[in-house]
C-alpha positions in Angstrom: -1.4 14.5 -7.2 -4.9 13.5 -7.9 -7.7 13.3 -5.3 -7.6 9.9 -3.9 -3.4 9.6 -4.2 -3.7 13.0 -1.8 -6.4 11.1 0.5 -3.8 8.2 0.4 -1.5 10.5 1.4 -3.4 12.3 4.0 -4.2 8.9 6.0 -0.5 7.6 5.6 0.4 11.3 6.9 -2.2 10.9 9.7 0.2 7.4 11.0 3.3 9.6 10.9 1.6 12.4 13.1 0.1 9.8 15.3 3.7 7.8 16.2 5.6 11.4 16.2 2.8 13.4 18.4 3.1 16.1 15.2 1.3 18.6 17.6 3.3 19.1 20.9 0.7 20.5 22.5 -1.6 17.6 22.4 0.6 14.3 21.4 -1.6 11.8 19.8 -1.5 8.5 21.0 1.5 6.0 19.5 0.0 3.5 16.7 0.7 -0.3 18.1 1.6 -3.5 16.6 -2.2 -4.2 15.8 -3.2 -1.5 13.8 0.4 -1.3 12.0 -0.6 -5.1 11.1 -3.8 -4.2 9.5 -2.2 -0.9 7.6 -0.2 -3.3 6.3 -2.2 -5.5 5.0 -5.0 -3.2 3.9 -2.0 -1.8 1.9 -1.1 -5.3 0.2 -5.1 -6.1 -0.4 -5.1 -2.7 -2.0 -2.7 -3.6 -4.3 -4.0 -7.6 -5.3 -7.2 -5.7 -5.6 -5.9 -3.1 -8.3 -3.9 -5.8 -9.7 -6.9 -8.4 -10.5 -8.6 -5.1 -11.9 -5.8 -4.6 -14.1 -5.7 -8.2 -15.6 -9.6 -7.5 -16.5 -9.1 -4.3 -18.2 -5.9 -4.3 -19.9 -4.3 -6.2 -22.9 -0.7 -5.0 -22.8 1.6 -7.5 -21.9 3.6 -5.3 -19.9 1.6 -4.2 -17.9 -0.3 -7.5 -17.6 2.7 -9.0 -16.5 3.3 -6.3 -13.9 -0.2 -6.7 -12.7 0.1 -11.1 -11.9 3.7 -9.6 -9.9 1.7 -7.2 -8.0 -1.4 -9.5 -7.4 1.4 -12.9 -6.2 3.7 -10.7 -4.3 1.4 -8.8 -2.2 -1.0 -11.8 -1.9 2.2 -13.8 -0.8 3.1 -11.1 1.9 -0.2 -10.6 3.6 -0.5 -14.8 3.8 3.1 -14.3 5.6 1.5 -11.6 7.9 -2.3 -13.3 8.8 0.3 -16.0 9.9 2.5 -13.9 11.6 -0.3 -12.5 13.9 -1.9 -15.7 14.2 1.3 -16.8 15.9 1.6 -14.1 18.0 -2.1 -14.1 18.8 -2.9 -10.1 17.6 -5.7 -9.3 16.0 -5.0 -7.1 13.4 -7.1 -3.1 14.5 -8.8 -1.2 12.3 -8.0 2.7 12.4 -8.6 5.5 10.7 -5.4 5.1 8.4 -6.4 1.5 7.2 -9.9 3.0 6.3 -8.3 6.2 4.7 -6.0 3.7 2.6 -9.3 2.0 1.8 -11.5 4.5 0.6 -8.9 6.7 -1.1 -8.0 3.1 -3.0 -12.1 2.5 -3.4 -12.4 6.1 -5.1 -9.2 5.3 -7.6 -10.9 1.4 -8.7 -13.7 3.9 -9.8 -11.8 5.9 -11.7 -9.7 3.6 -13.5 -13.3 1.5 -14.1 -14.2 4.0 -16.5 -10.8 3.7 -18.4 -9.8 1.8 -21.2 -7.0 0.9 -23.6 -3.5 3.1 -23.4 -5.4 5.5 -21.2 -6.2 2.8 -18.3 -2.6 1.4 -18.5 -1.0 4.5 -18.0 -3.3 5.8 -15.2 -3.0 2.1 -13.9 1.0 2.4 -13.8 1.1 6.3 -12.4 -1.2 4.6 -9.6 0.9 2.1 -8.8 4.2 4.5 -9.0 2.7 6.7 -6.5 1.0 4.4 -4.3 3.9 2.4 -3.9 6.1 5.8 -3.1 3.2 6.8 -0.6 3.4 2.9 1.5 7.4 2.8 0.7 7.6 6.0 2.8 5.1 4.9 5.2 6.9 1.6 5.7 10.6 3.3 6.1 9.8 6.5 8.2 6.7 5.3 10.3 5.5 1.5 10.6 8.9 -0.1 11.1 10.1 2.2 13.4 7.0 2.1 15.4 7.0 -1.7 15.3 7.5 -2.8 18.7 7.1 -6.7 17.9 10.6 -8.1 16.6 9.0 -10.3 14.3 6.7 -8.1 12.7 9.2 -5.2 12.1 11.7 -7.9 10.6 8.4 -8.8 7.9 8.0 -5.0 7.4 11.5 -5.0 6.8 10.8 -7.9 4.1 8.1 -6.7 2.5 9.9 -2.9 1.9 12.9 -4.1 0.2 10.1 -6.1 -2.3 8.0 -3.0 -2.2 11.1 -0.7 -3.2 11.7 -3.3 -6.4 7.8 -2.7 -6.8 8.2 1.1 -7.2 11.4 0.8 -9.7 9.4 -2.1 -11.8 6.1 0.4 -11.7 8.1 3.8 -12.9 9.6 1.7 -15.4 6.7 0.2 -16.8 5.0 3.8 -16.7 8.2 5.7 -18.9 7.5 3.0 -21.1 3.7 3.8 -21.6 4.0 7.5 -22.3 
């Protein structure tokens, strides 16, 4: 796994410690609706974000067209949430996980910058195949089941089963790169 995919990792780790109290010796407080909202849809920005970079840099149609799915379907999702916690009045919380998922996603823009050609697509899918994994995982073992909010956990719900489509359309469009 490459540097920022681990930080990724590390801060999506960090939710699942925080819900499960990982140390029993000193449980860390449980992660609430607001800052599972913003997770969320730091996640989905991520993705738009690497999507619009993708449509710059590459020329493949595959992976162009991959990139325009990403960048409508994530966009789409985190509309459905700022509405969501506009209705219920929440304003989404920064944390430590929604800035780890930003920085770690900040550091991998920079690398793929410097790419070009076949190289940038392929590193462009692997990101997207592991990133998608890393939130999949996030979404199934820790946001929805911390999601106290009926509503929200219902979009979380949503927005997985899209995600899970995400991550089969990403490993297929990187088998098809090597």
């Amino acid at each position: 796994m490459n540097k920022p995919l681990f930080a990724l990792a590390l801060g999506l780790a960090f939710v699942a410690a925080s819900v499960t109290g990982a140390n029993a010796a000193t449980p860390a407080p449980a992660i609430n609706d607001a800052q599972i909202a913003h997770i969320a849809y730091t996640a989905g920005a991520i993705d738009v974000t690497a999507a619009k970079q993708a449509l710059q840099k590459s020329h493949n149609p595959q992976v162009r067209a991959f990139a325009e799915e990403m960048a409508r379907d994530h966009a789409a999702v985190n509309d459905q949430a700022l509405a969501l916690v506009k209705k219920l009045g929440v304003t989404p919380q920064d944390n430590p996980t929604s800035q780890s998922l930003a920085s770690a996603a900040a550091a991998e823009q920079t690398k793929l910058a410097a790419l070009s050609g076949a190289a940038y697509d392929k590193a462009y899918a692997a990101n997207e195949v592991a990133f998608h994994k890393t939130v999949n995982g996030a979404l199934s073992g820790t946001l929805i089941p911390a999601a106290q909010n009926p509503e929200l956990k219902s979009l979380l719900e949503t927005g997985l089963k899209l995600f899970q489509s995400h991550q089969m359309h990403a490993e297929h469009l990187a088998q098809g790169l090597k």
